[in-house]
C-alpha positions in Angstrom: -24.8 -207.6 -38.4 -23.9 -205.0 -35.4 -23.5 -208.7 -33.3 -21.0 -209.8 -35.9 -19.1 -206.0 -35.7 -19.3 -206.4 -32.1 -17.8 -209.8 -31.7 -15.4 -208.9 -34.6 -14.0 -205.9 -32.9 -13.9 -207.6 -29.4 -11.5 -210.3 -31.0 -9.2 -207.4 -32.5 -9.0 -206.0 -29.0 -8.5 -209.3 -27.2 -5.7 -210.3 -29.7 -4.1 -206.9 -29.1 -4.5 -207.5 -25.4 -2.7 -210.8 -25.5 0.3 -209.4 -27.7 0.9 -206.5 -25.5 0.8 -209.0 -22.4 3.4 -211.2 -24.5 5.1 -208.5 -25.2 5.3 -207.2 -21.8 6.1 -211.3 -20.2 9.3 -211.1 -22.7 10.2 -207.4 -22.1 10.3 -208.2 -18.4 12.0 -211.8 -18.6 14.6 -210.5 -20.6 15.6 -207.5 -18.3 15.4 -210.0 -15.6 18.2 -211.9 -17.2 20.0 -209.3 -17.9 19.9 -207.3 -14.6 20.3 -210.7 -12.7 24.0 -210.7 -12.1 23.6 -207.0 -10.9 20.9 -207.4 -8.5 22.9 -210.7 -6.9 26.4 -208.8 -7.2 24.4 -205.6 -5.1 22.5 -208.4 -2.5 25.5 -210.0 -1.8 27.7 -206.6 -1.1 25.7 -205.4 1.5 24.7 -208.8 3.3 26.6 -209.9 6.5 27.9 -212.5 7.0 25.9 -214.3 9.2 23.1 -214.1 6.3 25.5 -216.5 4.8 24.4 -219.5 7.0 20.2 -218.1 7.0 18.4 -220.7 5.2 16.1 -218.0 5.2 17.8 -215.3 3.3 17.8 -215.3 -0.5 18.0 -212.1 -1.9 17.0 -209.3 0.5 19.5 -209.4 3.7 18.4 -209.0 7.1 21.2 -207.6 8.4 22.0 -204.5 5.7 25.7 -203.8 6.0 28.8 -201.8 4.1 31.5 -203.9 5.9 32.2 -206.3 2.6 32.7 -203.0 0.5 34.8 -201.2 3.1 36.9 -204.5 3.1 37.5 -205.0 -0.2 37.8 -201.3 -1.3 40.3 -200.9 1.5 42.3 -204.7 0.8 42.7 -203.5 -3.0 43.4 -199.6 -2.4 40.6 -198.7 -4.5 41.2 -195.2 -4.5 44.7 -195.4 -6.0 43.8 -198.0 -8.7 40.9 -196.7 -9.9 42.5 -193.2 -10.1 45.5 -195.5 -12.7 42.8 -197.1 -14.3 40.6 -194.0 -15.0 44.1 -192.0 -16.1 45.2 -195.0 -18.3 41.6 -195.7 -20.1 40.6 -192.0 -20.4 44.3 -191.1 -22.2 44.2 -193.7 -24.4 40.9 -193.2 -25.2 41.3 -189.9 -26.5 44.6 -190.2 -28.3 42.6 -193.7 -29.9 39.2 -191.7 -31.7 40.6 -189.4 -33.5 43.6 -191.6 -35.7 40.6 -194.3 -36.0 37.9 -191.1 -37.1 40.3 -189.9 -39.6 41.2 -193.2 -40.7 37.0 -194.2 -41.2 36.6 -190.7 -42.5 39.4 -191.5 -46.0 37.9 -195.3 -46.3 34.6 -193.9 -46.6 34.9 -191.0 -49.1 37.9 -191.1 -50.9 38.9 -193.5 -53.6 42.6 -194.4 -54.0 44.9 -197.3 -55.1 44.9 -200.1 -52.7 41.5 -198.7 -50.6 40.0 -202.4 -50.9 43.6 -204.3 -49.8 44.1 -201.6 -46.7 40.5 -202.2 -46.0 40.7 -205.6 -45.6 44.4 -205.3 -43.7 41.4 -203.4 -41.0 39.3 -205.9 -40.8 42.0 -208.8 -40.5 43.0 -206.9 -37.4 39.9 -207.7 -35.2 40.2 -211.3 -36.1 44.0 -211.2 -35.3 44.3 -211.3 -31.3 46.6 -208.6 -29.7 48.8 -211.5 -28.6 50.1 -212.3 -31.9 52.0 -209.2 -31.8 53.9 -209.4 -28.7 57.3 -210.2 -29.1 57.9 -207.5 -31.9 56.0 -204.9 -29.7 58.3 -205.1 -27.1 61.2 -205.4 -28.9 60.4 -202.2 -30.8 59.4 -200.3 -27.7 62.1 -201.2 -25.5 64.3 -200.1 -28.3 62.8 -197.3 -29.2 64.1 -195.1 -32.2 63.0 -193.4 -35.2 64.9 -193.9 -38.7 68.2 -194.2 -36.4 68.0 -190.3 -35.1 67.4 -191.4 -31.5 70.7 -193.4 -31.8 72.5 -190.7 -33.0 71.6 -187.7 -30.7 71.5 -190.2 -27.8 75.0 -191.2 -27.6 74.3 -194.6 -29.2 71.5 -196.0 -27.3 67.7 -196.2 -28.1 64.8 -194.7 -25.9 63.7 -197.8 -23.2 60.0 -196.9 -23.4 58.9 -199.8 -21.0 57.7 -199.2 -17.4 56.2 -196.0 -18.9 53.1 -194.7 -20.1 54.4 -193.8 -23.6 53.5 -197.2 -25.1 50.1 -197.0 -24.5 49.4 -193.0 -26.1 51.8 -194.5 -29.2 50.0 -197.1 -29.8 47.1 -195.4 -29.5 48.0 -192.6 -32.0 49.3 -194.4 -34.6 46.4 -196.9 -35.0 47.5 -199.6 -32.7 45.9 -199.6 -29.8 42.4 -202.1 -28.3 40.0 -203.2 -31.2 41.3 -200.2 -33.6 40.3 -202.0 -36.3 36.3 -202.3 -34.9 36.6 -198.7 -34.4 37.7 -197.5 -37.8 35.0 -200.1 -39.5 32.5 -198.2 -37.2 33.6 -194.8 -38.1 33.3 -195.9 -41.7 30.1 -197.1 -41.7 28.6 -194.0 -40.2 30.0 -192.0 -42.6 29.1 -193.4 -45.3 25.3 -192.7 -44.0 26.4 -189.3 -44.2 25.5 -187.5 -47.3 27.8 -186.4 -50.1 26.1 -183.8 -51.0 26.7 -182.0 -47.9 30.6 -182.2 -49.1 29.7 -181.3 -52.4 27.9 -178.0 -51.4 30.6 -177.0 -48.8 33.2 -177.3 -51.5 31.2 -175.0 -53.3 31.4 -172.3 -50.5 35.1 -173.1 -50.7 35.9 -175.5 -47.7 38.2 -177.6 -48.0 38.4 -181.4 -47.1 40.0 -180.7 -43.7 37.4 -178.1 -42.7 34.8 -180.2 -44.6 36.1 -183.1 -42.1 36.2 -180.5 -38.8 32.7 -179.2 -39.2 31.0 -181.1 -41.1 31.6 -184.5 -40.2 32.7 -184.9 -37.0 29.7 -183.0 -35.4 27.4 -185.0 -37.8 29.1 -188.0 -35.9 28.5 -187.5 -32.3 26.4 -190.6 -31.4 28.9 -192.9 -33.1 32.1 -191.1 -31.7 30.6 -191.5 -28.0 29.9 -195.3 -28.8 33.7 -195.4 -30.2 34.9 -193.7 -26.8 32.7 -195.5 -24.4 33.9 -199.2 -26.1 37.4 -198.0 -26.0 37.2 -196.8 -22.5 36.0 -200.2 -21.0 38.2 -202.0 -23.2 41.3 -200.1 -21.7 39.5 -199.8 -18.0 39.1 -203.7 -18.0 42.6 -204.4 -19.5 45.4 -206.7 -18.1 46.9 -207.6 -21.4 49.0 -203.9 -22.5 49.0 -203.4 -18.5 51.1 -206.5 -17.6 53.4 -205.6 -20.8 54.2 -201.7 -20.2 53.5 -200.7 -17.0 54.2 -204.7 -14.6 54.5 -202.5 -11.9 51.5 -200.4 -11.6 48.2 -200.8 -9.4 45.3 -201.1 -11.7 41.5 -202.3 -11.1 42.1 -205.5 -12.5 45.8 -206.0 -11.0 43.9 -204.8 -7.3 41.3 -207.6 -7.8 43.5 -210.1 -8.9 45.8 -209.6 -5.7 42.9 -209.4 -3.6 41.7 -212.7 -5.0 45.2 -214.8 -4.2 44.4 -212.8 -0.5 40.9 -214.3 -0.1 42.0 -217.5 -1.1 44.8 -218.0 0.8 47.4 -217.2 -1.8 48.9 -213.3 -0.3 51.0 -212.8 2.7 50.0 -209.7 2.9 49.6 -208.6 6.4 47.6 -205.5 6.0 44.7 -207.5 3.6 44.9 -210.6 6.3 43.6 -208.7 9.5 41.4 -207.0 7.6 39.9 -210.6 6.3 40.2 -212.0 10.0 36.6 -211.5 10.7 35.4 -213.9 7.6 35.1 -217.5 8.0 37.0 -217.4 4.8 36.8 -221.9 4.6 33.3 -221.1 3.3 32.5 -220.3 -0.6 29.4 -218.4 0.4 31.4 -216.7 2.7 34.0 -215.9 -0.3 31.2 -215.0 -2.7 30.5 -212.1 -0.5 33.6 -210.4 -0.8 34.2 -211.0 -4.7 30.9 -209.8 -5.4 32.0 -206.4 -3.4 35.1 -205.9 -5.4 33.5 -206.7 -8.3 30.7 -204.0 -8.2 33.3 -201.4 -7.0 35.3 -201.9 -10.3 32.0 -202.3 -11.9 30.5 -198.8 -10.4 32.5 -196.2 -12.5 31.4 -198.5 -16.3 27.8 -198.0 -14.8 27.6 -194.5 -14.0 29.9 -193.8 -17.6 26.8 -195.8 -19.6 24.1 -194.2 -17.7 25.2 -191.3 -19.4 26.1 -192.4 -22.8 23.4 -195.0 -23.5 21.4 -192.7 -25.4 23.8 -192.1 -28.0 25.5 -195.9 -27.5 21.9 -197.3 -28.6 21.2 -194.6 -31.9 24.5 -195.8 -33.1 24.5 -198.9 -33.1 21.0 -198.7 -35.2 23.0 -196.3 -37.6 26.4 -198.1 -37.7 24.3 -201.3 -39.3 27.0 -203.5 -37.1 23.9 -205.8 -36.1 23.3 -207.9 -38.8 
Protein backbone atom coordinates (compact mmCIF):
# COMPACT_ATOMS: atom_id res chain seq x y z
CA UNK A 1 0.00 0.00 0.00
CA UNK A 2 2.74 2.80 1.07
CA UNK A 3 4.50 1.41 -2.46
CA UNK A 4 1.32 2.29 -4.32
CA UNK A 5 1.12 5.98 -2.26
CA UNK A 6 4.67 6.29 -3.13
CA UNK A 7 4.45 5.66 -6.80
CA UNK A 8 1.05 7.56 -6.82
CA UNK A 9 2.48 10.68 -5.45
CA UNK A 10 5.74 10.50 -7.51
CA UNK A 11 3.48 10.58 -10.69
CA UNK A 12 1.57 13.67 -9.35
CA UNK A 13 4.92 15.42 -8.95
CA UNK A 14 6.35 14.25 -12.21
CA UNK A 15 3.19 15.45 -14.11
CA UNK A 16 3.44 18.74 -12.27
CA UNK A 17 7.11 18.89 -13.24
CA UNK A 18 6.46 18.38 -16.87
CA UNK A 19 3.54 21.15 -16.96
CA UNK A 20 5.65 23.70 -15.33
CA UNK A 21 8.50 22.78 -17.83
CA UNK A 22 5.75 23.29 -20.68
CA UNK A 23 4.69 25.98 -19.24
CA UNK A 24 8.04 27.53 -18.88
CA UNK A 25 9.16 26.15 -22.97
CA UNK A 26 5.88 28.38 -24.15
CA UNK A 27 6.40 31.30 -21.61
CA UNK A 28 9.85 31.66 -23.05
CA UNK A 29 9.11 30.94 -26.83
CA UNK A 30 6.51 33.40 -26.84
CA UNK A 31 8.62 36.34 -25.34
CA UNK A 32 11.22 35.31 -27.73
CA UNK A 33 8.77 36.14 -30.56
CA UNK A 34 7.72 38.85 -29.26
CA UNK A 35 11.09 40.61 -28.12
CA UNK A 36 12.64 39.34 -31.51
CA UNK A 37 12.24 42.48 -33.59
CA UNK A 38 13.64 44.45 -30.58
CA UNK A 39 16.63 42.53 -29.84
CA UNK A 40 17.55 42.58 -33.90
CA UNK A 41 16.42 46.44 -34.16
CA UNK A 42 19.00 47.11 -30.84
CA UNK A 43 21.94 44.47 -32.54
CA UNK A 44 21.75 46.07 -35.66
CA UNK A 45 22.00 49.94 -34.17
CA UNK A 46 25.08 49.49 -32.59
CA UNK A 47 26.96 47.17 -35.12
CA UNK A 48 29.50 48.72 -37.66
CA UNK A 49 29.51 48.34 -40.59
CA UNK A 50 32.19 46.15 -41.38
CA UNK A 51 30.14 43.52 -39.17
CA UNK A 52 27.93 43.71 -42.18
CA UNK A 53 30.22 41.59 -44.38
CA UNK A 54 31.43 39.09 -41.07
CA UNK A 55 30.08 35.82 -41.86
CA UNK A 56 30.72 35.51 -38.40
CA UNK A 57 28.58 37.97 -36.73
CA UNK A 58 24.87 37.19 -36.09
CA UNK A 59 23.64 38.89 -33.28
CA UNK A 60 26.32 40.25 -30.90
CA UNK A 61 28.73 42.82 -32.93
CA UNK A 62 32.28 42.79 -32.55
CA UNK A 63 32.80 46.13 -33.17
CA UNK A 64 30.14 47.97 -30.60
CA UNK A 65 29.47 51.40 -32.07
CA UNK A 66 26.92 54.56 -31.79
CA UNK A 67 27.81 55.85 -35.26
CA UNK A 68 24.40 54.43 -37.04
CA UNK A 69 22.29 56.27 -34.24
CA UNK A 70 24.34 59.48 -34.36
CA UNK A 71 23.64 59.34 -38.16
CA UNK A 72 20.28 58.86 -38.33
CA UNK A 73 19.29 60.97 -35.29
CA UNK A 74 21.30 63.72 -36.76
CA UNK A 75 20.00 63.02 -40.87
CA UNK A 76 16.30 63.31 -39.42
CA UNK A 77 16.78 66.16 -36.62
CA UNK A 78 15.51 64.04 -34.07
CA UNK A 79 15.56 66.51 -31.44
CA UNK A 80 13.16 68.88 -33.29
CA UNK A 81 10.71 66.21 -34.44
CA UNK A 82 10.36 64.33 -31.61
CA UNK A 83 9.87 67.52 -29.58
CA UNK A 84 6.49 68.10 -32.57
CA UNK A 85 5.61 64.74 -32.18
CA UNK A 86 5.64 64.65 -28.33
CA UNK A 87 3.65 68.31 -28.35
CA UNK A 88 1.21 67.05 -30.98
CA UNK A 89 0.35 63.47 -29.34
CA UNK A 90 0.50 64.72 -25.68
CA UNK A 91 -2.23 67.75 -26.64
CA UNK A 92 -4.41 65.72 -28.33
CA UNK A 93 -4.30 63.25 -26.00
CA UNK A 94 -5.49 65.22 -23.34
CA UNK A 95 -8.11 67.29 -24.92
CA UNK A 96 -9.26 63.44 -26.50
CA UNK A 97 -10.04 61.44 -22.73
CA UNK A 98 -12.06 63.58 -21.22
CA UNK A 99 -15.05 64.21 -24.22
CA UNK A 100 -14.61 60.18 -24.84
CA UNK A 101 -14.84 59.66 -20.52
CA UNK A 102 -17.90 61.78 -20.43
CA UNK A 103 -19.31 60.39 -23.45
CA UNK A 104 -18.72 56.44 -21.85
CA UNK A 105 -19.70 57.81 -18.55
CA UNK A 106 -23.90 58.81 -20.09
CA UNK A 107 -23.84 55.43 -22.40
CA UNK A 108 -23.27 53.59 -19.33
CA UNK A 109 -25.60 54.97 -16.69
CA UNK A 110 -28.15 56.93 -18.14
CA UNK A 111 -31.13 55.80 -20.15
CA UNK A 112 -32.47 58.14 -22.76
CA UNK A 113 -34.33 58.15 -26.24
CA UNK A 114 -32.04 57.03 -28.91
CA UNK A 115 -29.08 55.54 -26.37
CA UNK A 116 -29.11 52.21 -28.55
CA UNK A 117 -29.11 54.20 -32.16
CA UNK A 118 -26.17 56.71 -30.81
CA UNK A 119 -24.49 53.68 -29.49
CA UNK A 120 -24.29 52.02 -32.49
CA UNK A 121 -23.48 55.43 -34.54
CA UNK A 122 -19.95 54.77 -31.84
CA UNK A 123 -19.34 51.66 -32.75
CA UNK A 124 -19.80 52.23 -36.66
CA UNK A 125 -17.03 54.73 -36.19
CA UNK A 126 -14.17 52.24 -35.56
CA UNK A 127 -15.19 50.20 -38.59
CA UNK A 128 -15.48 53.44 -40.69
CA UNK A 129 -11.64 54.49 -41.63
CA UNK A 130 -10.62 58.22 -40.96
CA UNK A 131 -10.32 58.54 -44.72
CA UNK A 132 -13.86 58.45 -45.53
CA UNK A 133 -14.18 61.74 -44.00
CA UNK A 134 -11.61 63.73 -45.75
CA UNK A 135 -13.00 65.94 -48.09
CA UNK A 136 -15.79 67.38 -45.81
CA UNK A 137 -12.98 67.75 -42.97
CA UNK A 138 -11.18 70.03 -44.83
CA UNK A 139 -13.65 71.80 -46.35
CA UNK A 140 -15.15 72.63 -42.99
CA UNK A 141 -11.83 73.56 -41.38
CA UNK A 142 -10.45 75.59 -44.00
CA UNK A 143 -13.76 77.43 -43.76
CA UNK A 144 -14.09 77.62 -40.51
CA UNK A 145 -17.28 79.31 -38.82
CA UNK A 146 -19.78 78.83 -36.32
CA UNK A 147 -23.70 79.35 -37.15
CA UNK A 148 -22.33 82.30 -39.58
CA UNK A 149 -20.86 84.57 -36.46
CA UNK A 150 -17.36 84.23 -37.70
CA UNK A 151 -18.51 85.63 -41.05
CA UNK A 152 -20.07 88.35 -39.58
CA UNK A 153 -17.56 89.75 -37.08
CA UNK A 154 -14.82 88.86 -39.53
CA UNK A 155 -15.55 91.11 -42.36
CA UNK A 156 -17.09 88.38 -44.46
CA UNK A 157 -14.49 85.67 -44.42
CA UNK A 158 -14.29 82.41 -42.45
CA UNK A 159 -11.35 81.40 -40.01
CA UNK A 160 -8.59 79.25 -42.38
CA UNK A 161 -7.72 76.74 -39.68
CA UNK A 162 -5.23 74.70 -41.92
CA UNK A 163 -1.41 74.83 -41.43
CA UNK A 164 -2.37 75.15 -37.62
CA UNK A 165 -2.70 73.22 -34.73
CA UNK A 166 -6.34 74.01 -34.01
CA UNK A 167 -7.69 71.10 -36.10
CA UNK A 168 -6.21 68.64 -34.21
CA UNK A 169 -7.41 70.00 -30.26
CA UNK A 170 -11.04 70.49 -32.26
CA UNK A 171 -11.26 67.43 -33.28
CA UNK A 172 -10.19 66.10 -30.39
CA UNK A 173 -12.65 67.90 -28.08
CA UNK A 174 -15.58 67.42 -29.88
CA UNK A 175 -15.30 63.60 -30.23
CA UNK A 176 -13.47 63.42 -33.48
CA UNK A 177 -10.27 62.74 -33.17
CA UNK A 178 -7.99 58.79 -33.53
CA UNK A 179 -10.18 55.68 -32.71
CA UNK A 180 -12.75 57.93 -30.47
CA UNK A 181 -15.08 55.56 -30.90
CA UNK A 182 -12.70 52.52 -29.28
CA UNK A 183 -12.18 54.82 -26.56
CA UNK A 184 -15.71 55.71 -25.58
CA UNK A 185 -16.71 51.79 -25.99
CA UNK A 186 -13.80 51.32 -23.39
CA UNK A 187 -14.84 53.92 -21.03
CA UNK A 188 -18.21 52.39 -21.19
CA UNK A 189 -17.44 49.12 -20.46
CA UNK A 190 -15.44 50.01 -17.35
CA UNK A 191 -18.06 51.72 -16.04
CA UNK A 192 -20.50 49.74 -16.23
CA UNK A 193 -18.19 47.30 -13.84
CA UNK A 194 -18.55 50.11 -11.58
CA UNK A 195 -21.31 49.76 -9.01
CA UNK A 196 -24.54 51.71 -8.86
CA UNK A 197 -24.91 51.62 -5.64
CA UNK A 198 -22.02 53.75 -5.09
CA UNK A 199 -24.21 56.56 -7.12
CA UNK A 200 -27.13 55.62 -5.30
CA UNK A 201 -25.52 56.29 -1.78
CA UNK A 202 -23.71 59.55 -2.93
CA UNK A 203 -27.03 60.89 -4.14
CA UNK A 204 -28.17 60.20 -0.74
CA UNK A 205 -25.45 62.46 0.79
CA UNK A 206 -26.62 64.89 -1.78
CA UNK A 207 -24.08 64.84 -4.76
CA UNK A 208 -25.04 65.38 -7.64
CA UNK A 209 -24.29 63.58 -11.03
CA UNK A 210 -21.40 65.98 -11.94
CA UNK A 211 -19.74 65.55 -8.59
CA UNK A 212 -20.90 61.89 -8.53
CA UNK A 213 -18.96 61.79 -12.04
CA UNK A 214 -15.70 64.04 -10.57
CA UNK A 215 -15.07 61.83 -7.57
CA UNK A 216 -16.52 59.07 -7.85
CA UNK A 217 -16.00 57.83 -11.14
CA UNK A 218 -13.17 59.10 -12.65
CA UNK A 219 -10.77 58.00 -9.76
CA UNK A 220 -12.56 54.59 -9.73
CA UNK A 221 -11.29 54.61 -13.45
CA UNK A 222 -7.63 55.21 -13.37
CA UNK A 223 -6.33 51.96 -14.90
CA UNK A 224 -8.71 52.23 -17.86
CA UNK A 225 -8.09 56.15 -18.39
CA UNK A 226 -4.20 55.42 -18.49
CA UNK A 227 -4.87 52.64 -21.14
CA UNK A 228 -7.30 55.30 -23.03
CA UNK A 229 -4.23 57.88 -22.87
CA UNK A 230 -1.44 55.54 -23.62
CA UNK A 231 -3.45 54.09 -27.00
CA UNK A 232 -4.25 57.61 -27.96
CA UNK A 233 -0.78 58.82 -27.47
CA UNK A 234 0.78 56.25 -29.84
CA UNK A 235 -1.89 56.49 -32.16
CA UNK A 236 -1.24 60.34 -32.47
CA UNK A 237 2.79 59.84 -31.93
CA UNK A 238 2.80 57.33 -35.01
CA UNK A 239 0.35 59.39 -37.19
CA UNK A 240 0.89 60.62 -40.83
CA UNK A 241 -2.66 60.67 -41.80
CA UNK A 242 -4.21 64.23 -39.65
CA UNK A 243 -0.29 65.26 -39.94
CA UNK A 244 -0.11 65.41 -43.82
CA UNK A 245 -3.79 67.07 -43.76
CA UNK A 246 -3.26 70.10 -41.09
CA UNK A 247 0.01 70.69 -40.48
CA UNK A 248 2.01 69.45 -44.50
CA UNK A 249 4.62 71.53 -43.36
CA UNK A 250 5.74 70.35 -40.02
CA UNK A 251 8.72 67.94 -38.96
CA UNK A 252 7.25 64.97 -37.31
CA UNK A 253 8.80 61.44 -36.28
CA UNK A 254 7.22 59.73 -39.02
CA UNK A 255 7.72 62.74 -41.72
CA UNK A 256 11.78 62.67 -40.32
CA UNK A 257 11.84 58.93 -41.16
CA UNK A 258 10.15 58.98 -44.24
CA UNK A 259 12.68 61.82 -45.63
CA UNK A 260 15.45 59.99 -44.28
CA UNK A 261 14.31 56.88 -46.05
CA UNK A 262 14.11 58.67 -49.80
CA UNK A 263 17.92 59.90 -48.41
CA UNK A 264 19.23 56.34 -47.81
CA UNK A 265 17.82 55.14 -50.87
CA UNK A 266 18.94 57.49 -53.17
CA UNK A 267 15.70 59.55 -53.43
CA UNK A 268 16.90 63.26 -51.30
CA UNK A 269 19.23 65.78 -52.52
CA UNK A 270 19.80 66.82 -49.49
CA UNK A 271 23.33 67.78 -48.98
CA UNK A 272 23.58 67.83 -45.28
CA UNK A 273 21.93 64.00 -44.92
CA UNK A 274 24.46 62.85 -48.07
CA UNK A 275 27.86 63.58 -46.37
CA UNK A 276 26.68 62.38 -43.43
CA UNK A 277 25.74 58.94 -45.38
CA UNK A 278 29.23 59.08 -47.34
CA UNK A 279 30.84 56.65 -45.18
CA UNK A 280 28.04 53.68 -45.90
CA UNK A 281 28.43 51.53 -48.77
CA UNK A 282 24.85 52.44 -49.09
CA UNK A 283 24.54 49.61 -52.72
CA UNK A 284 24.28 47.05 -49.92
CA UNK A 285 20.75 46.08 -48.12
CA UNK A 286 22.55 44.90 -45.04
CA UNK A 287 24.36 47.88 -45.17
CA UNK A 288 20.82 49.80 -45.40
CA UNK A 289 19.25 47.66 -42.75
CA UNK A 290 21.68 49.19 -40.37
CA UNK A 291 20.54 52.54 -40.55
CA UNK A 292 16.64 51.93 -40.70
CA UNK A 293 16.86 49.82 -37.80
CA UNK A 294 18.61 53.01 -35.87
CA UNK A 295 15.89 55.37 -36.87
CA UNK A 296 13.54 53.05 -36.14
CA UNK A 297 14.50 52.34 -32.42
CA UNK A 298 14.99 56.19 -31.83
CA UNK A 299 11.26 56.84 -32.81
CA UNK A 300 10.56 53.61 -31.01
CA UNK A 301 12.58 54.73 -27.62
CA UNK A 302 10.09 57.42 -26.20
CA UNK A 303 6.68 54.44 -26.84
CA UNK A 304 9.05 52.17 -24.72
CA UNK A 305 10.02 54.13 -21.88
CA UNK A 306 5.99 55.70 -21.92
CA UNK A 307 4.78 51.63 -21.55
CA UNK A 308 7.38 50.73 -19.10
CA UNK A 309 5.58 52.98 -17.03
CA UNK A 310 2.04 52.36 -17.78
CA UNK A 311 1.93 48.55 -18.33
CA UNK A 312 0.71 47.90 -15.02
CA UNK A 313 -2.35 49.68 -15.36
CA UNK A 314 -2.46 48.99 -19.45
CA UNK A 315 -2.67 45.14 -18.49
CA UNK A 316 -5.58 45.40 -15.37
CA UNK A 317 -7.64 47.08 -17.87
CA UNK A 318 -7.71 45.38 -20.45
CA UNK A 319 -8.87 42.26 -18.03
CA UNK A 320 -11.62 44.76 -16.68
CA UNK A 321 -12.63 46.41 -19.96
CA UNK A 322 -13.76 42.56 -21.20
CA UNK A 323 -12.36 43.95 -24.88
CA UNK A 324 -10.66 40.38 -25.29
CA UNK A 325 -13.18 38.16 -26.12
Amino acid sequence: MNLRISRNTLHKKGLKLAIAILRAVLLVGFSYIILYPIILMISKSVMAQTDVFDNSVLWIPKHFTLDNLMVASSSMKYGKALANSLLVAAGSTLMQTLPCMMAGYAFARFNFKGRRLLFAVVILTIIVPPQQFITPLYLHLSRFDVFGLIKRFNGGKPFNLMSTAFPYFLISLTGFGLRNGLFVFLFRQAFRSIPKEMDEAAMIDGAGQIRIFWQIIIPSAVTITVTVMLFSFVWQYNDTYYTNLFLPNLRTLPKAYGLFESAITGWNGDKTINSLLSQYVLDDNNVLSLLRNSAMLLILMPLLLVYAFAQRYFIESIERSGIVG
